[in-house]
The first five atom37 places (N, CA, C, CB, O) and aatype in JSON, in Angstrom:
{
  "aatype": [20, 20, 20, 20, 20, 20, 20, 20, 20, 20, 20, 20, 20, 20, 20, 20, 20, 20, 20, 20, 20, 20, 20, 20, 20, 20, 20, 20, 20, 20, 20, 20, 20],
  "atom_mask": [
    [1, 1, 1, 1, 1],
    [1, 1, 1, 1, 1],
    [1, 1, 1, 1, 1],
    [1, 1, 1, 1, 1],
    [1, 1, 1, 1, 1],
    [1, 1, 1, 1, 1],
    [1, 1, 1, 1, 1],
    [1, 1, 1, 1, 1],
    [1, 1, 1, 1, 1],
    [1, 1, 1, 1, 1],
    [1, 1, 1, 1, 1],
    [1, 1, 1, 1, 1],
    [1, 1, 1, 1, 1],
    [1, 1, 1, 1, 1],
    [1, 1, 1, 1, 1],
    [1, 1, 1, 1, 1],
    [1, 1, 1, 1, 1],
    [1, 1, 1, 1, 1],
    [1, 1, 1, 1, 1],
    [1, 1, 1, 1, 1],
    [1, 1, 1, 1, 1],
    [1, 1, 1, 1, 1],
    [1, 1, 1, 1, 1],
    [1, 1, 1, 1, 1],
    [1, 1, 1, 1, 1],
    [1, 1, 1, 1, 1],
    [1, 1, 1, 1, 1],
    [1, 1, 1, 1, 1],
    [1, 1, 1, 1, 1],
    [1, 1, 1, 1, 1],
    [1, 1, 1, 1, 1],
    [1, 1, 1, 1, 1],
    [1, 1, 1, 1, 1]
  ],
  "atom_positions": [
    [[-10.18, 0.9, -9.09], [-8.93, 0.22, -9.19], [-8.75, -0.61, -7.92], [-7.76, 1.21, -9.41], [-9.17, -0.21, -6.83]],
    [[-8.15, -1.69, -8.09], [-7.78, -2.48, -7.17], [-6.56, -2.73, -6.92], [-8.24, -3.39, -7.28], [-6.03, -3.33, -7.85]],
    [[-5.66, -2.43, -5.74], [-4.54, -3.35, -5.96], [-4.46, -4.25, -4.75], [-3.17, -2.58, -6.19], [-4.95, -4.04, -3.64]],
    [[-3.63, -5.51, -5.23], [-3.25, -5.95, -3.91], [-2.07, -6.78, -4.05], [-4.34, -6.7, -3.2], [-1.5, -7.41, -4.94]],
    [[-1.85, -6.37, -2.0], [-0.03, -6.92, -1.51], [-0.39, -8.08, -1.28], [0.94, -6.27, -0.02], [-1.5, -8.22, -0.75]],
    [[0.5, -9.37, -1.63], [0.51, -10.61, -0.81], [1.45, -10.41, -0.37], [0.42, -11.87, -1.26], [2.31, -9.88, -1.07]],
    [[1.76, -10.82, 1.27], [3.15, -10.97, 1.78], [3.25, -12.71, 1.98], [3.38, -9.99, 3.37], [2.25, -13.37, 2.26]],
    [[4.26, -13.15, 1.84], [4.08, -14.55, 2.64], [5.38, -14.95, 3.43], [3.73, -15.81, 1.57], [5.35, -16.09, 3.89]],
    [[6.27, -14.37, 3.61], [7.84, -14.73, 4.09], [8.22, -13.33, 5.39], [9.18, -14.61, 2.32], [8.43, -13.62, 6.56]],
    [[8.25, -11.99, 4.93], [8.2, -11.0, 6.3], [7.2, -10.2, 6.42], [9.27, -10.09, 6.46], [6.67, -9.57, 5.5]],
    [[6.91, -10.2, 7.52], [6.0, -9.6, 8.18], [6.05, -7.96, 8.1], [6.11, -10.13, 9.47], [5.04, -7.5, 8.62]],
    [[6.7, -7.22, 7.74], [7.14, -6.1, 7.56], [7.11, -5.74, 6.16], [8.28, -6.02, 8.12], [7.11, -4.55, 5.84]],
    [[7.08, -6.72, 5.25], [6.59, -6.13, 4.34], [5.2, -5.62, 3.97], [6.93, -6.7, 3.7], [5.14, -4.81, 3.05]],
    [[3.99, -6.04, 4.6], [2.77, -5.61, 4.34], [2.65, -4.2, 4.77], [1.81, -6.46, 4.93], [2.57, -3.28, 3.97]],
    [[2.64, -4.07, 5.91], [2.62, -2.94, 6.37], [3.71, -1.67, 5.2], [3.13, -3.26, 8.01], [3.26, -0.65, 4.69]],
    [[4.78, -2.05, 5.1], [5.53, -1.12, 4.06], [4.76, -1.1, 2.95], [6.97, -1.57, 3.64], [4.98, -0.07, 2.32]],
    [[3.9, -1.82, 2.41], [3.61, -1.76, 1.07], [2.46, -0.84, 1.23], [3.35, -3.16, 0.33], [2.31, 0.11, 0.45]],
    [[1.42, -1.12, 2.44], [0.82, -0.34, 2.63], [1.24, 1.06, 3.02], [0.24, -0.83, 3.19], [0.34, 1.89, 2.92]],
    [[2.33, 1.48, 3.42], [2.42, 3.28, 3.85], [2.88, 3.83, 2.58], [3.69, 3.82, 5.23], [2.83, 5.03, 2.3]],
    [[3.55, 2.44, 1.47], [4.01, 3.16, -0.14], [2.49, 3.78, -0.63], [4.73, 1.67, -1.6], [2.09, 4.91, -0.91]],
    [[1.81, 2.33, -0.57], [0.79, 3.1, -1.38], [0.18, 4.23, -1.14], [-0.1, 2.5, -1.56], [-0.04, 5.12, -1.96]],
    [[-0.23, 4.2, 0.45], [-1.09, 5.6, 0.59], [-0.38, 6.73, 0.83], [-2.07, 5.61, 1.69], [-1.01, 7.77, 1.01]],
    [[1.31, 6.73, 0.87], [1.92, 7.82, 0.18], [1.51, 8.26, -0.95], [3.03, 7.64, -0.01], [0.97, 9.36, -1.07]],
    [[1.77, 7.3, -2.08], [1.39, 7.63, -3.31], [0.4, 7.82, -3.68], [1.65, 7.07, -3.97], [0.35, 8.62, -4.61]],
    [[-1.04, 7.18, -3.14], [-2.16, 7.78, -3.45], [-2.02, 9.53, -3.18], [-3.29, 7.03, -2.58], [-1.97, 10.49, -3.95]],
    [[-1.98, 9.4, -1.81], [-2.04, 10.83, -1.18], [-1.09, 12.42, -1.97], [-1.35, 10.47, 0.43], [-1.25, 13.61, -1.7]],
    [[-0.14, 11.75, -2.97], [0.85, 12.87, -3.61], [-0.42, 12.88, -4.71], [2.81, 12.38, -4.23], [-0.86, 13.99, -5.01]],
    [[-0.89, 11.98, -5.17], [-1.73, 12.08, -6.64], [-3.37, 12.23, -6.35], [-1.46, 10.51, -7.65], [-4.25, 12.12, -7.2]],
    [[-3.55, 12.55, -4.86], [-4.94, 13.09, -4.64], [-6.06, 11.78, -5.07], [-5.16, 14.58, -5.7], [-7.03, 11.82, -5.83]],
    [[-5.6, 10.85, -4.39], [-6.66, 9.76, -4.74], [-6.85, 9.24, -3.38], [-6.19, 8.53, -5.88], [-5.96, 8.77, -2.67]],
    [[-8.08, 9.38, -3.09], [-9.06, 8.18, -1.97], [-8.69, 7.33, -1.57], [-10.1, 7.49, -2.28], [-8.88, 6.43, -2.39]],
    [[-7.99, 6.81, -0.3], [-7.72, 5.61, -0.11], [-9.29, 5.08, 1.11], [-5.91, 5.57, 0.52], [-9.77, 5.84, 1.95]],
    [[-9.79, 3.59, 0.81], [-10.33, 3.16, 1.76], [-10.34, 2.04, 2.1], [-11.16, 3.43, 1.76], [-10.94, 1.72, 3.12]]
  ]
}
């Protein structure tokens, strides 16, 4: 699976999107790399 964030307006959103996901990987026991 692939996903991906574009940010293009704040800078703070990438990073947030990234700690959602590997929250959520991490509750559902999936690999992040």
């Amino acid at each position: 699976m692939n996903i991906l964030f574009v940010c293009t307006g704040n800078t703070c959103r990438s990073p947030m999107a990234a700690a959602l996901l590997q929250e959520m990987a991490r509750k559902e026991g999936i690999e992040m790399r």
